[in-house]
C-alpha positions, 0 to 999 in steps of 0.5 A, a space after each residue: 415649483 420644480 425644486 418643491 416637486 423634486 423635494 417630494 419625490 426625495 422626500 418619498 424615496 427615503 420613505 420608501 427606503 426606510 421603510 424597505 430597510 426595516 422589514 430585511 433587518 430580521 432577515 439579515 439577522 437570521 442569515 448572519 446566524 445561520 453563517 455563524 452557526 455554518 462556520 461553526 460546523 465547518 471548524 468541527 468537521 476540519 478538525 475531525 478530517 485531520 484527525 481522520 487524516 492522521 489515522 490514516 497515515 498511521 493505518 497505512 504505516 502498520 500495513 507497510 509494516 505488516 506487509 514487510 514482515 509477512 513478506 519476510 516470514 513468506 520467504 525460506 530461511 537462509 541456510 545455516 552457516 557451515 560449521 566447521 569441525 574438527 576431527 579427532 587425531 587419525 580420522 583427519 584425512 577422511 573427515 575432510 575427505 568427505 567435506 571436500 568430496 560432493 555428493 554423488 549426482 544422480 546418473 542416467 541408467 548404464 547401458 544395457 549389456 550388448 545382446 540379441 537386440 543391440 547387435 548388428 546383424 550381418 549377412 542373411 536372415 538379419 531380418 
């Protein structure tokens, strides 16, 4: 009696499992395509981010460039190299005269002319 009521109870379980089973199986169905349809979408947005990345490197390269050359045109020019001349037969002696000599710096006012207000006065009425 005991081994027929434990076949029962076997007996209704795998009925009841079998019966479970066959209602998730559309459901299960609908979330293996909705998994694939997710996947998808993930694939085509890691290609759209590497190309994006890709851009962007460039972008920054062309910036990196950009900021060099406004850099180098921002700066003052250097000077032009000094060239040399050669002066014609009797004006070599002041010609290199005047390359030699540097131009005159600019100096503070001569000192006025000792007079009435720069003399030291002695004696009375110096006042």
């Amino acid at each position: 009696m005991r081994a027929m009521k434990r076949m029962m109870m076997l007996s209704v379980l795998v009925l009841a499992g079998a019966a479970g089973c066959d209602q998730s199986k559309p459901e299960l169905d609908a979330t293996k395509a909705q998994l694939a349809s997710v996947t998808t979408e993930r694939d085509g947005l890691k290609t759209q981010l590497d190309a994006a990345n890709q851009k962007v490197t460039a972008l920054q390269a062309q910036v990196a460039d950009l900021t060099a050359k406004a850099a180098a045109a921002a700066a003052p020019p250097p000077p032009p190299p000094a060239e040399e001349e050669k002066p014609e037969k009797g004006k070599k002696k002041k010609a290199a005269a005047k390359a030699e000599a540097p131009a005159p710096a600019p100096t503070a006012p001569a000192a006025p002319a000792a007079g009435p207000a720069t003399e030291s006065k002695r004696g009375r009425g110096h006042f």
